[in-house]
N, C-alpha and C positions, 0 to 999 in steps of 0.2 A: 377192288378199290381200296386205297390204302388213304389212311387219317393224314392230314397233315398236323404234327405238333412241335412243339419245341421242348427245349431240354434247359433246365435249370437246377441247378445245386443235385443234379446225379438223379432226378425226376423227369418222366416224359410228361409235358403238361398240357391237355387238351382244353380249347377255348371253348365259352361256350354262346359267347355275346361279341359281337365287330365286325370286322367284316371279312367278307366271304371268300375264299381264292377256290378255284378249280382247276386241276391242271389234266391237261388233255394229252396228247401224242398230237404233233405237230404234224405227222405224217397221214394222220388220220383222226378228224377231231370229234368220231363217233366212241371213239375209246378214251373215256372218263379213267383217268388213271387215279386220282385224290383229290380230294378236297377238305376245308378246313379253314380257320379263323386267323388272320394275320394278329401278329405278337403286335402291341401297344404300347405306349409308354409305360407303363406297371409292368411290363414283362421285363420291359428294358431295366428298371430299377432295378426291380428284385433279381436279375442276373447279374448287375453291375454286382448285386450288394454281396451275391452269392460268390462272384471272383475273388471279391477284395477280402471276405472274410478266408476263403481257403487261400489266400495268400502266402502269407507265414510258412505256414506250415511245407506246402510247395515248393516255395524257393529256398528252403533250406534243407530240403533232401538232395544227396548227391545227384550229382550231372548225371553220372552214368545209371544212377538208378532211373533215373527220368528217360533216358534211353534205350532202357530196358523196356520200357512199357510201349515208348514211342516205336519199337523195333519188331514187339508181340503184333501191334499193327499193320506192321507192315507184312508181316507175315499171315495175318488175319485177311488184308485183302487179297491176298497171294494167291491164297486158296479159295478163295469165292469172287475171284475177279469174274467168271462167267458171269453169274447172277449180276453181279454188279454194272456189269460191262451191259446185257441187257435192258435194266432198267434207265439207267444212263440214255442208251439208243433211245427207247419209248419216251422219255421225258423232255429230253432235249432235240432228238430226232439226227446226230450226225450217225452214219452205218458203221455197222457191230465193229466190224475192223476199225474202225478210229476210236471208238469208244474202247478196245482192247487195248489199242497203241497208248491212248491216254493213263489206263491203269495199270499200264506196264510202268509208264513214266512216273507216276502219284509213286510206285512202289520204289521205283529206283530210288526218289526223293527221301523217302521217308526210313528206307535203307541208310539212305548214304548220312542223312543228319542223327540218326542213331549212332551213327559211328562217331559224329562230331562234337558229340556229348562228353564224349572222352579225352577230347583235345582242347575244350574251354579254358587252358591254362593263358596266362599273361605273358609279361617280358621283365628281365629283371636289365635295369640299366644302370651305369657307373653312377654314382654320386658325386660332384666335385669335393664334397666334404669331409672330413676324412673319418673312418671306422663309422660309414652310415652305410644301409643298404635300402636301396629304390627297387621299388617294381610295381606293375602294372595287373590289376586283376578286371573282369567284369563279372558285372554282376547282373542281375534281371531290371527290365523297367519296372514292369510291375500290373497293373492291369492291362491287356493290350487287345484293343478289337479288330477284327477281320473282315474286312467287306470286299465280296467275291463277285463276280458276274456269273451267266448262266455259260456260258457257251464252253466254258472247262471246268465241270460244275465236281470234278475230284481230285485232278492234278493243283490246281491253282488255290485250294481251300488247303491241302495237302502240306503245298511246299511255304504257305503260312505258318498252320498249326504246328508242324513237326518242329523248327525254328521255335516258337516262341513257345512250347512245353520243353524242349530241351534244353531252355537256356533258364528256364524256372519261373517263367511268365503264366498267369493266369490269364485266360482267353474268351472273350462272348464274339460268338463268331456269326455272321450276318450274311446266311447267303441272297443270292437271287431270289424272289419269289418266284420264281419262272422255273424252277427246277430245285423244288425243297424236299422233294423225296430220295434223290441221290445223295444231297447235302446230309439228312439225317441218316440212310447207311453207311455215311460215312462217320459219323457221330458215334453210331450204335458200334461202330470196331471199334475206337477207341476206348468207349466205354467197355465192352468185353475184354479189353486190353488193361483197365485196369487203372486208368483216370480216376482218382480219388474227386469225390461231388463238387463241385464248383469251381473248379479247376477248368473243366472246359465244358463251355452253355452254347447253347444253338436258336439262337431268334429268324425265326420268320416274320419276315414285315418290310412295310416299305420306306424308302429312305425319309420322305416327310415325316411319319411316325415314330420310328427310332432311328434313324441314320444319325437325323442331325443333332438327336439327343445324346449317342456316342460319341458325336466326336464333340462337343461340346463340353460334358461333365469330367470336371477338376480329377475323378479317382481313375480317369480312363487315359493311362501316362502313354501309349502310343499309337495309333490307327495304322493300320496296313490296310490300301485300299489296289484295285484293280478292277475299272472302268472307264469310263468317256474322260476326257480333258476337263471338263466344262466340270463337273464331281470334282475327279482330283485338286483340281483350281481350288476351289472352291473348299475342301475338305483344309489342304496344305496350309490355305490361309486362318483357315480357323485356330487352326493346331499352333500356326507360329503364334498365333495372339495370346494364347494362355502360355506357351512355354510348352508343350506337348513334342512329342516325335511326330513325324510323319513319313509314310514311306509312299510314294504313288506311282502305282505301274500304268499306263493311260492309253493312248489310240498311238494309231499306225498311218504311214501313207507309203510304205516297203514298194522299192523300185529293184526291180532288175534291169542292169547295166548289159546289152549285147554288142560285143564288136564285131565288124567285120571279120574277122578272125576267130570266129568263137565255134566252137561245135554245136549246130543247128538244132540238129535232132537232140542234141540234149538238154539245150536251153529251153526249146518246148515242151518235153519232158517238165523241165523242172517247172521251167511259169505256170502250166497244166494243174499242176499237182497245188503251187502253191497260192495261186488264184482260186483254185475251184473245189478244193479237198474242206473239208467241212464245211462245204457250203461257202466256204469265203468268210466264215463267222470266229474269226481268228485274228487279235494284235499284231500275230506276224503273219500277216497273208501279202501274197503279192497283189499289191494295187495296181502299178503301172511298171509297164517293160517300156524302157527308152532304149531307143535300138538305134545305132546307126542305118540312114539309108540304104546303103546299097544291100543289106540282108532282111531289112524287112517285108518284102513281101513276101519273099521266102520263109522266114520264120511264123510273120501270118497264117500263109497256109498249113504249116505244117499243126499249127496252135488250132485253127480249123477242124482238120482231119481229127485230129486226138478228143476233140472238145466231142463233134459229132455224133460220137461212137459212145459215149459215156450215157449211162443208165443211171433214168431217174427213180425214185422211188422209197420205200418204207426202208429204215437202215438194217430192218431185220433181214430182209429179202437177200435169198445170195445173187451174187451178181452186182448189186447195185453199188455207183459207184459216188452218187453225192445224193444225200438226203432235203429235207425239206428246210426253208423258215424256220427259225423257231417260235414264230407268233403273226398271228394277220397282221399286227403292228410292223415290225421287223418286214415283213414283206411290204408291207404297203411304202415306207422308205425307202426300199429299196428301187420298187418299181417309179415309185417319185424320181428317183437318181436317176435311170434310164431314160424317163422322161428329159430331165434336165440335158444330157446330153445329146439327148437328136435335138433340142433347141439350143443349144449349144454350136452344133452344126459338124459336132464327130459325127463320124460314119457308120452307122452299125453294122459289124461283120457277119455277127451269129449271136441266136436268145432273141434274149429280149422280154420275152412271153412267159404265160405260164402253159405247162405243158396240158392240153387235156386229157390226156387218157389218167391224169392223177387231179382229182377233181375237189377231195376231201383233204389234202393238205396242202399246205401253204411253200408252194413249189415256184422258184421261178430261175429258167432255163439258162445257163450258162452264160455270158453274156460278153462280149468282147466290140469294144470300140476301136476303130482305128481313127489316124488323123488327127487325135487331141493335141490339145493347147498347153502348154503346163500353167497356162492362169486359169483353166477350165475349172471348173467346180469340179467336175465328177475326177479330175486328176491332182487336187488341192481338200477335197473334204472326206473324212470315213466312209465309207456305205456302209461295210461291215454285210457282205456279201458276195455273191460270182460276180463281179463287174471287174474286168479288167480293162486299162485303160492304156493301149498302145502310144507312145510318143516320140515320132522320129527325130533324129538327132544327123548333123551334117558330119559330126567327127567326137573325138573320144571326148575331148575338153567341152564340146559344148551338152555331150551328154552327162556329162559329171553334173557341171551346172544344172541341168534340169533336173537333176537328181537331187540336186539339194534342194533346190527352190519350192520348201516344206515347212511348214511347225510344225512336224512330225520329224523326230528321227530315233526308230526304233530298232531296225534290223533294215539289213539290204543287201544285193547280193551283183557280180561280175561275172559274166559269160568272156571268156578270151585264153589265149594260150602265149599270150605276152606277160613273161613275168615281169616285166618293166612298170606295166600298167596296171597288174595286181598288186604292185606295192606300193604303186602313186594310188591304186583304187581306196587301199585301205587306210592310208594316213589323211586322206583328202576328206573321206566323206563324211557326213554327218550324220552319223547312226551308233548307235551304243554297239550293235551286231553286224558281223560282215560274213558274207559266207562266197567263197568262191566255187564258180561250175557247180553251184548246187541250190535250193529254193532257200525262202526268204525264212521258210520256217522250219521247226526244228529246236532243239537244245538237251541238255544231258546235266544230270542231277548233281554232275560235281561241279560243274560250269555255270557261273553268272548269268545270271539274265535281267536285261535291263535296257531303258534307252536315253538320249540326251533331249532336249530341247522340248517339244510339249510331250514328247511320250512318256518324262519321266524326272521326279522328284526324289531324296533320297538312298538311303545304301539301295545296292543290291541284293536282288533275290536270286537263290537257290548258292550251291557251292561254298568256297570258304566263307564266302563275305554274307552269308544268308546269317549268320547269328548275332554280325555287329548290329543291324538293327535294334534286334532286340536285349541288349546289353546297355550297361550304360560300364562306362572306362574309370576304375579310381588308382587312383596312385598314391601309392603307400612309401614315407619317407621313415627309417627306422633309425634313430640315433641309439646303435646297441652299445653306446661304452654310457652312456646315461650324462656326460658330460655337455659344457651348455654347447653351443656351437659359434663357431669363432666367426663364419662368413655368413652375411648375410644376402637373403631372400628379395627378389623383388618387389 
C-alpha cells in the first residue's frame, strides 16, 4: 500500500487531519492500493504561494534549458514505462496494453515539447515608420494550474505540464482523486528530472476544496482544465471574470458516419475499438454510428460477432480485452443510461449486464443499442462508457445532420470510399477532429487536439499551438535612430 501525498515547494507532504481517500483497483476492490488525506484549502495557498515565489527565477532561465529537464523526463518515463504502465492498470483499471499505448503517447508529448522549447522565438514584422524595428516575443503567464481527470491519469497531466514548464510557467497541478498515485509517479520523474522547488506542486483534493480556490485566486493567471462541460462552463466563466486565461478541453458525443459504400468489416473493426477500448471512458470514444439503412444490419452483425468474443476482466490478465468501471459511481451512471434507453424504447442488441463470473469489480458488458432516436438521451448525453448507440439514417445528407444534431463537437469520423463525400464530410461537420476509415479516437504529439462547440474553449492542446496558451504575445516597437517619430499611432 502506497501513502497518498502531495508535493509542495520540492517536499512530499503527508496529511495528518481531513478527510480520508482510499483507492482500490477497480478490477478488484479487495486490493487496497493507497490511502491518505485529501489536500485542503492551506495546501492549496502554500503551493499557490510556493509557484509564485519560484517564479522569477524560472521563467528567466532559458527555454532550452527548461527543455532540457522537461526532455530527462521523458526519458525517465521511457525507461520505467513498465512500472508505470502497471500501476496505471491497477488504479485506473483500463488493460496493460492501453496503459502502454497511453505512456508511449505521454512520452511522445513530452519528447516533442522539449524540442519546442527551442523554437519559442517570435516574428519580426515591417514597421510603417521609417528606421524602426517591430517584432513579436512571448513570454510565460505566470502561475498556471492543471486540472486533470482520471481516465488518462499520464498522457493528459503530461501534455499540460511539459507546455507550461517549457514556456517558463510555474504549475500546481490538480489531478483526479480517483487516481493520485499515477499522478504522483509522475511528479516524482519530473522531480528526479530536476524541477527546481516550487516550480511544479501536486495537490490531491476535491474540486469543492481547492478546485474553486484555484481558479478563483488573482496569482493563478491561467487554468487548463480537462473534464465534464458542466466544470469547464463553469471554470471558463470564472476565469473571464477576473481577467484570467482559460483553456477547457470537455465531453464528447463522437459519431461514426457509415455509407453504403463503405468497407464493412472495417467500419466494425473501427466502432469496436472505438466504442469499447478503454472501457468507453475516453472524450474521443465512439458514442454513436449513424449508418445508412441499407448496411446496417449488416454492420450490426458484424459489431455483434466482434463485441461477443471480447474478454472481460482484471487489465493485468493476458488476453483481456476491456477492463472495468472505474468506480461503483461511474458504473452505476452508466447502468442508469441503459436503463434510460430500453425506456426510451432503443432496442438492446448485446450487454447490458454485469458480467458474473467477475463479481469483485465494477464490470458492465459491452453494450450496443440499435433503433435510436437522435433526440434520445442516451445518443444526446455523455455516459462515458461501452454504450454505443446505433442510428439509421435514409441517405448521406440526412446522416450528416444527425451527426451534428450535438452540443458536443469533439472528434468524428466517415466510413465510405467516395472521395466526393470525404471532403463534403470534412468541411461540413461540426468537430474540431475528423478521421477518415478509421475510429474516433487516437492523436499524435505533434498534432492539435481539441474541439468546437461545448467540447471545447480556448487554444489548443498538444503540437504547435500547445505553448500559445501558455504565453502571453508582446510586441516590441524599437525607434533605433532615437529621433521623435513623424506618424502617428492610433
Amino acid at each position: 500500500m502506497t501513502e497518498v501525498r502531495n508535493f509542495i515547494r520540492g517536499e512530499w507532504i503527508s496529511k495528518r487531519e481531513g478527510r480520508e481517500i482510499e483507492v482500490r483497483n477497480p478490477a478488484d476492490q479487495d486490493e487496497l492500493l493507497g490511502k491518505g488525506i485529501l489536500a485542503s484549502a492551506r495546501e492549496a495557498e502554500a503551493a499557490i504561494a510556493a509557484a509564485s515565489e519560484a517564479l522569477p527565477a524560472w521563467a528567466r532561465m532559458p527555454a532550452p534549458k527548461r527543455g532540457e529537464i522537461v526532455e530527462r523526463a521523458a526519458d525517465l518515463l521511457r525507461a520505467e514505462q513498465d512500472e508505470v504502465a502497471r500501476l496505471l492498470t491497477r488504479e485506473e483499471g483500463k488493460t496493460l496494453a492501453d496503459a502502454k499505448g497511453e505512456i508511449y503517447r505521454a512520452y511522445n508529448v513530452l519528447n516533442y515539447t522539449a524540442g519546442q522549447s527551442r523554437r519559442m522565438g517570435g516574428t519580426t514584422i515591417p514597421s510603417e515608420l521609417p528606421r524602426n524595428f517591430a517584432y513579436t516575443m512571448r513570454q510565460p503567464l505566470g502561475v498556471v494550474a492543471l486540472i486533470t481527470p482520471w481516465n488518462f491519469p499520464v498522457c493528459i497531466p503530461a501534455w499540460k505540464i511539459a507546455p507550461a514548464l517549457a514556456a517558463g510557467n510555474t504549475v500546481i497541478f490538480k489531478p483526479s482523486s480517483t487516481t493520485p498515485l499515477t499522478a504522483a509517479a509522475l511528479v516524482e520523474i519530473f522531480e528526479r528530472s530536476g524541477v527546481p522547488p516550487g516550480v511544479l506542486n501536486l495537490l490531491v483534493g476535491s474540486s469543492s476544496d481547492i478546485g474553486d480556490l484555484l481558479t478563483r485566486d488573482k496569482r493563478v493567471r491561467g487554468i487548463s482544465f480537462t473534464g465534464s462541460s458542466e466544470n469547464g462552463t463553469q471554470i471558463y466563466t470564472t476565469c473571464a471574470a477576473r481577467g484570467a486565461k482559460s483553456q477547457c478541453e470537455m465531453g464528447g458525443k463522437n459519431p461514426v458516419v457509415v455509407l453504403e459504400d463503405a468497407d464493412v468489416a472495417l467500419a466494425a473493426d473501427g466502432i469496436v475499438s472505438g466504442a469499447f477500448g478503454s472501457t468507453g471512458q475516453r472524450c474521443t470514444a465512439t458514442s454513436r454510428a449513424i449508418v445508412e439503412e441499407s448496411v446496417a444490419d449488416e454492420l450490426i452483425n458484424q459489431m455483434v460477432t466482434r463485441v461477443s468474443k471480447w474478454k472481460l476482466g482484471n487489465g493485468l490478465d493476458l488476453g483481456v480485452q476491456m477492463g472495468p468501471l472505474v468506480s461503483a459511481q461511474q458504473r452505476q451512471t452508466v447502468e442508469e443510461y441503459i436503463e434510460i434507453g430500453k425506456r426510451e424504447g432503443a432496442k438492446l442488441v448485446i450487454g447490458g449486464g454485469r458480467p458474473s463470473c467477475l463479481p469483485r469489480g465494477f464490470f458492465v458488458e459491452p453494450t450496443i443499442f440499435d433503433r435510436v432516436h437522435p433526440q434520445h438521451r442516451i445518443a444526446r448525453e455523455e455516459i462515458f462508457g461501452p454504450v454505443l448507440s446505433v442510428i439509421r439514417a435514409k441517405d448521406y445528407e440526412q446522416a450528416l445532420e444527425f451527426a451534428n444534431t450535438s452540443d458536443y463537437g469533439l472528434t468524428s469520423s466517415i466510413y465510405t470510399n467516395d472521395a466526393g463525400r470525404i471532403f463534403d464530410f470534412c468541411e461540413r461537420i461540426e468537430a474540431g477532429m475528423v478521421h477518415v476509415n478509421s475510429p474516433t479516437v487516437g492523436g499524435e504529439a505533434q498534432i492539435p487536439f481539441g474541439g468546437m462547440k461545448s467540447s471545447g474553449v480556448g487554444e489548443r492542446e498538444q503540437g504547435p499551438t500547445a505553448l500559445d496558451f501558455y504565453t502571453d504575445l508582446k510586441v516590441v516597437y524599437i525607434d533605433y535612430t532615437g529621433a521623435a517619430r513623424t506618424s502617428k499611432f492610433y
